[in-house]
DSSP file (Angstrom, degrees, kcal/mol; ACC not computed):
  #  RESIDUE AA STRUCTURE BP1 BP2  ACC     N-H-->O    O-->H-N    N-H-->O    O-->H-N    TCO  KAPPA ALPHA  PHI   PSI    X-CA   Y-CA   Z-CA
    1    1 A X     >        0   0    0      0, 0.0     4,-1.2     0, 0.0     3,-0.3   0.000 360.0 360.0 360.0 127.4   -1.7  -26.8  -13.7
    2    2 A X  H  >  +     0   0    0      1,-0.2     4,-3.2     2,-0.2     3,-0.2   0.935 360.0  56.9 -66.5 -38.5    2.5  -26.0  -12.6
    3    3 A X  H  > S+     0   0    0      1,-0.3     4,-2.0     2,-0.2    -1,-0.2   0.763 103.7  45.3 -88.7 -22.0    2.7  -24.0  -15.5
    4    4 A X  H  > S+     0   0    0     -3,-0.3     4,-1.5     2,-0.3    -1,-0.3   0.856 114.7  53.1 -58.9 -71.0   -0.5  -21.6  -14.4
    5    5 A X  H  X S+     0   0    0     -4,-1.2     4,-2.9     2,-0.2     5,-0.5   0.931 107.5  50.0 -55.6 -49.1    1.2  -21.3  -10.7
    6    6 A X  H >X S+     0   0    0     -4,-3.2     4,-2.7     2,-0.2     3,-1.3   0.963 115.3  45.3 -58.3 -51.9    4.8  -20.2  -12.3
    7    7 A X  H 3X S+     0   0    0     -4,-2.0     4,-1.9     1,-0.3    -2,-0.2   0.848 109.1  49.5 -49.7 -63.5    2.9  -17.5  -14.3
    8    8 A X  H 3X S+     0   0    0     -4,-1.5     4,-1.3     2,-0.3    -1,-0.3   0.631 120.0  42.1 -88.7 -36.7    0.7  -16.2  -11.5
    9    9 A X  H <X S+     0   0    0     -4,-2.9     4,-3.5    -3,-1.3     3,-0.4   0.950 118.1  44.0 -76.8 -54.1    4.5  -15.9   -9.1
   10   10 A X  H  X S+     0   0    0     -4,-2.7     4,-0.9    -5,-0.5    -2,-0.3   0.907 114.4  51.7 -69.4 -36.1    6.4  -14.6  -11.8
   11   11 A X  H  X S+     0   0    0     -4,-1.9     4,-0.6    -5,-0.2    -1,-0.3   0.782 114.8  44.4 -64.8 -48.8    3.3  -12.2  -12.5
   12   12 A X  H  X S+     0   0    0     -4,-1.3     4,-0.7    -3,-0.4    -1,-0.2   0.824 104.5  56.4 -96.3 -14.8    3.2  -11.1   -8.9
   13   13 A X  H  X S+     0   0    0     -4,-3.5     4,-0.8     1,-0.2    -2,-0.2   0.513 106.5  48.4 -76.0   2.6    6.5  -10.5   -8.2
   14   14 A X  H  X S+     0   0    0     -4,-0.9     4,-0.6    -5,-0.3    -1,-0.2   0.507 113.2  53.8 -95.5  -8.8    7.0   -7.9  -11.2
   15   15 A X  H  X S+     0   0    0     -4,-0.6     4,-1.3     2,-0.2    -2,-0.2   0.710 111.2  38.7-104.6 -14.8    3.8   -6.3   -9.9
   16   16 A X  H >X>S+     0   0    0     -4,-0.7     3,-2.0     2,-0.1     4,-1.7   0.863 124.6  55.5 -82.2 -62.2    5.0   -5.8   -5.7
   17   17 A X  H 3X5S+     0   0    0     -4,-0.8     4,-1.2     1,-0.2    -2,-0.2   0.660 106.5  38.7  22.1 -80.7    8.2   -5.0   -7.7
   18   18 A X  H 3X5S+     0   0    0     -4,-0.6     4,-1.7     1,-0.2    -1,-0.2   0.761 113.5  56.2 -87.8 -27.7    7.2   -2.6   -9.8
   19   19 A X  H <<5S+     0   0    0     -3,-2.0     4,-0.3    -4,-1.3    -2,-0.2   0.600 105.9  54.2 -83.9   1.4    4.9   -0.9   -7.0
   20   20 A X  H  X5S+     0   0    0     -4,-1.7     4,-0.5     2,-0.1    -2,-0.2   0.718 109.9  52.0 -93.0 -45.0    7.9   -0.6   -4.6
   21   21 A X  H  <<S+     0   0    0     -4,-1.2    -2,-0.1    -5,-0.5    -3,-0.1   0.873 105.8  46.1 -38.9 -48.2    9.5    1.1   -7.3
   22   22 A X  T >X S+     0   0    0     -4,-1.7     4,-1.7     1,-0.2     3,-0.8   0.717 113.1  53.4 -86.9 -23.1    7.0    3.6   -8.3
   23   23 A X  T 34 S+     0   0    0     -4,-0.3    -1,-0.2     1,-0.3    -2,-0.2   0.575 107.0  46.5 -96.3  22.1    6.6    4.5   -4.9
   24   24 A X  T 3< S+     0   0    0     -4,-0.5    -1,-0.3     2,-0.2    -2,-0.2   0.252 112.4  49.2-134.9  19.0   10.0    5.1   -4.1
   25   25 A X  T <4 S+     0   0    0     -3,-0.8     3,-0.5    -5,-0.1    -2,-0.2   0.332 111.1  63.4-108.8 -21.3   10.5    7.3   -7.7
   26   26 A X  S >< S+     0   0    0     -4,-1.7     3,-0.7     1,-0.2     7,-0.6   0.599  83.6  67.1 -74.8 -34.6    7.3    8.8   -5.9
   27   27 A X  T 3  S+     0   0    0      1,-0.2    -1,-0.2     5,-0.2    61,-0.2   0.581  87.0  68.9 -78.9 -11.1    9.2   10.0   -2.7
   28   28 A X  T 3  S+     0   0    0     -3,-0.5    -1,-0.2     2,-0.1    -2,-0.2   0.936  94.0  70.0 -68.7 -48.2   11.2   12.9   -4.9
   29   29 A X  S <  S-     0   0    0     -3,-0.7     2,-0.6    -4,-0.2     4,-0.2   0.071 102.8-108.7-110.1 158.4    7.7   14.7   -5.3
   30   30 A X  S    S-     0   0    0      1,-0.1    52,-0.2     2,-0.1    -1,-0.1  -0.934  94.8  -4.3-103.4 133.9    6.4   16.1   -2.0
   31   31 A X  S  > S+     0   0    0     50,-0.8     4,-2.5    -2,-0.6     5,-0.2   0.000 104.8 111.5  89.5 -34.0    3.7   14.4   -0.5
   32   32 A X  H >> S+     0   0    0     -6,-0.3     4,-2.3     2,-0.2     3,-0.5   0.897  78.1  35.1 -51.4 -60.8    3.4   12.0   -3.5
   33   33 A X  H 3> S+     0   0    0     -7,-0.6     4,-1.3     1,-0.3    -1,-0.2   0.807 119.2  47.7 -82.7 -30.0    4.4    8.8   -2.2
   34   34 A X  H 3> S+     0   0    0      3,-0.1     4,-1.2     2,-0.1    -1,-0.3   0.751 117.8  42.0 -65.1 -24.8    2.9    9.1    1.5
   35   35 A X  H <X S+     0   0    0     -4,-2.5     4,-3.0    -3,-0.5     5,-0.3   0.919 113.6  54.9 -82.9 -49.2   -0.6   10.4    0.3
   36   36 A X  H >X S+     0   0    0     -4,-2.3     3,-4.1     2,-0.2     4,-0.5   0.741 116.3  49.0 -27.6-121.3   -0.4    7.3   -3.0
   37   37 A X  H 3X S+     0   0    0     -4,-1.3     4,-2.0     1,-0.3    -2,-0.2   0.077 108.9  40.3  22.2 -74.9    0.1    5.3    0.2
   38   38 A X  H 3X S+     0   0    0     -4,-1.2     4,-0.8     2,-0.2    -1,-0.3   0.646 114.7  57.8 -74.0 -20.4   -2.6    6.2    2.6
   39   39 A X  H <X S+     0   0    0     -3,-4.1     4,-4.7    -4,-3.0     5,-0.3   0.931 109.0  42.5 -55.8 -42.1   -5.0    6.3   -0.3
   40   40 A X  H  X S+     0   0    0     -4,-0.5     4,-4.1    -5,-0.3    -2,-0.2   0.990 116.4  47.0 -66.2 -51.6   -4.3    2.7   -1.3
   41   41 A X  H  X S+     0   0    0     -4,-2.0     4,-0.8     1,-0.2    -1,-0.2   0.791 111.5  52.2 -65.9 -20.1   -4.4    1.5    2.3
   42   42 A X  H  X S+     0   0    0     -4,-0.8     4,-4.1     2,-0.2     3,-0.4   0.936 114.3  46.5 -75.7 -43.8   -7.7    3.5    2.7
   43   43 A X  H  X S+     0   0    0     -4,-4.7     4,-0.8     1,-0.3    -2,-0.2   0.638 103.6  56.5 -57.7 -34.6   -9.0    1.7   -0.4
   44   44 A X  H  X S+     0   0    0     -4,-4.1     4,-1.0    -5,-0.3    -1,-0.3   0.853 108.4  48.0 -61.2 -44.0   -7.9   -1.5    0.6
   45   45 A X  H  X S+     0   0    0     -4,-0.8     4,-3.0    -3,-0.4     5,-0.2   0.825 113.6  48.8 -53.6 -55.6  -10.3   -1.0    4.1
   46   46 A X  H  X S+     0   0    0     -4,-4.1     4,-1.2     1,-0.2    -1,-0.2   0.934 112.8  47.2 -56.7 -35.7  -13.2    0.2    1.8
   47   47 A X  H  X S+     0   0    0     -4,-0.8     4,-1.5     2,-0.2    -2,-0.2   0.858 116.4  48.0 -85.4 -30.9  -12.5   -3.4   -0.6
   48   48 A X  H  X S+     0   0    0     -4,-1.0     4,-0.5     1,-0.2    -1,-0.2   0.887 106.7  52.2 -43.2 -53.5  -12.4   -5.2    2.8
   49   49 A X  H  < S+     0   0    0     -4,-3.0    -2,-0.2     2,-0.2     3,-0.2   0.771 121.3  35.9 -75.9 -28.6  -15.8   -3.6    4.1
   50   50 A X  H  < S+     0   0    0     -4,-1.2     2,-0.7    -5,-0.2    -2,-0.2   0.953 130.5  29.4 -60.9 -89.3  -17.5   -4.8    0.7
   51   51 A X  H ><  +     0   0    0     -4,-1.5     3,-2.8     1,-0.2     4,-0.3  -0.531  55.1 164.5-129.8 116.1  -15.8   -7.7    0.4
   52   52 A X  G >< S+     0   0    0     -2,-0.7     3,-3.4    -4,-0.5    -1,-0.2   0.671  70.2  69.7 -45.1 -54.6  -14.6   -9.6    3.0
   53   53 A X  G 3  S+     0   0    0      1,-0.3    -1,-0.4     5,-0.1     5,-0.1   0.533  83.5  73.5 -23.3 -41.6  -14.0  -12.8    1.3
   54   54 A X  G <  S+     0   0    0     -3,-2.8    -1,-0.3    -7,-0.2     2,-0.2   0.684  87.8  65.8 -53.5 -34.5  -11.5  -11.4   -0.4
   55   55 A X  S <  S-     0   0    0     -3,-3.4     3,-0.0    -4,-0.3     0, 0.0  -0.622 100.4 -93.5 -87.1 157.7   -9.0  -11.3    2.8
   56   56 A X  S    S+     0   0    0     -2,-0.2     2,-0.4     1,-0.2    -1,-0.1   0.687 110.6  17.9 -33.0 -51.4   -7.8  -14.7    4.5
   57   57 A X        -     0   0    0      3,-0.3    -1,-0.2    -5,-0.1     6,-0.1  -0.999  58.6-164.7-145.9 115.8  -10.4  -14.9    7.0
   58   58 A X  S    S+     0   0    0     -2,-0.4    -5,-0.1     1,-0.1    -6,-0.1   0.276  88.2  62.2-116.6  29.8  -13.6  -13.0    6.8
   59   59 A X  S    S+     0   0    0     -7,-0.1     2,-0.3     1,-0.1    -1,-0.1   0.822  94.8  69.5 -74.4 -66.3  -14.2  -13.7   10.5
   60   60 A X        -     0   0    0      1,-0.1     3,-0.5     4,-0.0     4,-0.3  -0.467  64.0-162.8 -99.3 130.4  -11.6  -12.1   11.5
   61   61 A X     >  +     0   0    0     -2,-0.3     4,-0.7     1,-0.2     5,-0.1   0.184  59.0 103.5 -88.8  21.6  -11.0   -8.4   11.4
   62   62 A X  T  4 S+     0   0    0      2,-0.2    -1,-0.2     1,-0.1     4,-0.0   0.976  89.0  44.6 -42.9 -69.1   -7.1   -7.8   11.9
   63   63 A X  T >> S+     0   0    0     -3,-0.5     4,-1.6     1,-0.2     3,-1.1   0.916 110.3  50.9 -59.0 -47.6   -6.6   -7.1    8.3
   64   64 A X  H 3> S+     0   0    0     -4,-0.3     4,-1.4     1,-0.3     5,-0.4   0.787 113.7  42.5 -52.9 -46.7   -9.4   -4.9    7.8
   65   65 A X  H 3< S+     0   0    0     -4,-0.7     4,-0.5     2,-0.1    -1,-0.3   0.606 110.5  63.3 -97.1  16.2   -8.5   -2.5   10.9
   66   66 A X  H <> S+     0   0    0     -3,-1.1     4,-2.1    -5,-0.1    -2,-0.2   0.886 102.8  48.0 -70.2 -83.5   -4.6   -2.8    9.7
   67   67 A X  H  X S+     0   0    0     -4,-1.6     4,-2.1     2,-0.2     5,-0.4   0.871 117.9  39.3 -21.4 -62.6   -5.5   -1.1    6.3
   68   68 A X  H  X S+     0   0    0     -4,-1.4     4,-1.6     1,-0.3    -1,-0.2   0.971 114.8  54.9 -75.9 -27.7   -7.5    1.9    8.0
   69   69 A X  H  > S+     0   0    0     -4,-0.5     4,-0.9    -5,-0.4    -1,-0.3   0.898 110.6  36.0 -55.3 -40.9   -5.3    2.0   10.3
   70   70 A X  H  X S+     0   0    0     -4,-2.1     4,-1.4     1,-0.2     5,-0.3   0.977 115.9  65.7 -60.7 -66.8   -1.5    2.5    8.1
   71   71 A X  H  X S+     0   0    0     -4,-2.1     4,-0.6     2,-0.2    -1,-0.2   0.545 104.0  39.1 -90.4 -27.6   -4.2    4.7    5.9
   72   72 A X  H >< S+     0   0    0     -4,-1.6     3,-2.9    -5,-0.4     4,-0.4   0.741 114.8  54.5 -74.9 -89.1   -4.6    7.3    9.1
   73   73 A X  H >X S+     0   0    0     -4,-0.9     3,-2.9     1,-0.3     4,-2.3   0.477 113.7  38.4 -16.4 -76.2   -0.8    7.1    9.9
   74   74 A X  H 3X S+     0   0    0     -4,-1.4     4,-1.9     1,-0.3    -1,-0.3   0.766 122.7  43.0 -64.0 -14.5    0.3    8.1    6.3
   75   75 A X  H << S+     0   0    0     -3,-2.9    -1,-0.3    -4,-0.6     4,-0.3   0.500 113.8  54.7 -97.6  -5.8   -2.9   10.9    5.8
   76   76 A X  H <4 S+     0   0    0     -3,-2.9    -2,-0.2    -4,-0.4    -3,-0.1   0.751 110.7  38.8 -95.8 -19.6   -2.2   12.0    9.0
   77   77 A X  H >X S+     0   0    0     -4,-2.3     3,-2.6    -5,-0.2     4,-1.1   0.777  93.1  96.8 -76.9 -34.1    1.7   12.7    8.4
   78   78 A X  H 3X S+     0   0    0     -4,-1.9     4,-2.3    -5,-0.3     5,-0.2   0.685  72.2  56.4 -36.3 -39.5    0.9   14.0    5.0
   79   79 A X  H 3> S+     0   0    0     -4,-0.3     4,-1.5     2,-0.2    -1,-0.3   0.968 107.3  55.0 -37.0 -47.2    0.8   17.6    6.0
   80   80 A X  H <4>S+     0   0    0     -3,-2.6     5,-1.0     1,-0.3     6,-0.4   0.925 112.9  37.6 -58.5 -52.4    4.2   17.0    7.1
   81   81 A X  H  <5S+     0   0    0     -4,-1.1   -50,-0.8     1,-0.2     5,-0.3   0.797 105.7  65.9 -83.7 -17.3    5.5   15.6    3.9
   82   82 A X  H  <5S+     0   0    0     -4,-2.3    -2,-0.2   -52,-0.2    -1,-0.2   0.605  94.2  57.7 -66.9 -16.9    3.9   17.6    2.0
   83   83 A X  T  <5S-     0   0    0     -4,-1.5    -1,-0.2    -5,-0.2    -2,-0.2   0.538 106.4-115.0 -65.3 -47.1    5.8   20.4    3.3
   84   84 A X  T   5S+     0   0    0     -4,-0.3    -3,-0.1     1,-0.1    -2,-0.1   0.521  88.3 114.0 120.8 -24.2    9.2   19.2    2.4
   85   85 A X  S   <S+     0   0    0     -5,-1.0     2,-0.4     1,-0.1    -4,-0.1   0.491  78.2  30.9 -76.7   9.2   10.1   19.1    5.9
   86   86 A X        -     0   0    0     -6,-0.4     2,-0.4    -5,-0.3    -1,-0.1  -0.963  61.7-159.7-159.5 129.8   10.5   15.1    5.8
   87   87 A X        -     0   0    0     -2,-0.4     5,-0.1     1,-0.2   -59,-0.1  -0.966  22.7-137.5-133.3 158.5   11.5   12.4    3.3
   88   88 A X        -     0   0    0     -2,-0.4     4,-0.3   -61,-0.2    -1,-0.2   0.886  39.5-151.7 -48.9 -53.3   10.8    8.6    3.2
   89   89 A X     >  -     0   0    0      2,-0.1     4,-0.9     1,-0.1   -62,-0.0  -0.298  49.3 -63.4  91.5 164.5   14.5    7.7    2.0
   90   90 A X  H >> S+     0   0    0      2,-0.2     3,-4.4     1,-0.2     4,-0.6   0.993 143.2  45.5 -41.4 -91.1   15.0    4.5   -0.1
   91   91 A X  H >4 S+     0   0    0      1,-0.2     3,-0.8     2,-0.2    -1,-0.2   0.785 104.9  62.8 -25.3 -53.6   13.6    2.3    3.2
   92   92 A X  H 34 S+     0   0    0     -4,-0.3    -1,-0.2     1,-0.2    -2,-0.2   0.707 104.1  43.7 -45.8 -28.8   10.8    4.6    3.9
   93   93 A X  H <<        0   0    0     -3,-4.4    -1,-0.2    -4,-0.9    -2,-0.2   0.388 360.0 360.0-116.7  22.8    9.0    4.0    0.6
   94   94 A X    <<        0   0    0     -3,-0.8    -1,-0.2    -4,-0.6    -2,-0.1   0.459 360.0 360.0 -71.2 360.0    9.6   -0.2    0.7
């Protein structure tokens, strides 16, 4: 059904949208928007290791070691932002 496709686009581009958004009103906060961030990415790894089907290919482990990986980077900088001493900027939290 076309009309089912247009909903489901228009539907997912107000939702990356609206999560670029919040994480970049997120970046004001100290910590917020990097910790948000490596949570999601961590959570994403965990929904992978359940279930794989859900990703492109559930042969192949790319995505799956992506996730945990971004998910160290940003919990591993947190200290850093959380501290004050560093913010994303506009780009940083795209």
């Amino acid at each position: 059904d076309p009309l089912y496709i247009i909903i489901s686009f228009i539907i997912t581009l107000v939702w990356i949208f609206s999560i670029q958004q919040s994480l970049n009103w997120f970046d004001g906060i100290k910590g917020l928007a990097v910790g948000i961030g490596g949570l999601g990415f961590f959570f994403l790894g965990i929904l992978g290791l359940v279930h794989p089907e859900l990703f492109f290919d559930p042969l192949e482990k790319t995505s799956l070691v992506a996730n945990f990986f971004l998910s160290g980077l940003c919990l591993g900088g947190w200290w850093y932002f959380f501290k004050g001493k560093i913010i994303l900027g506009d780009t940083g939290a795209q």
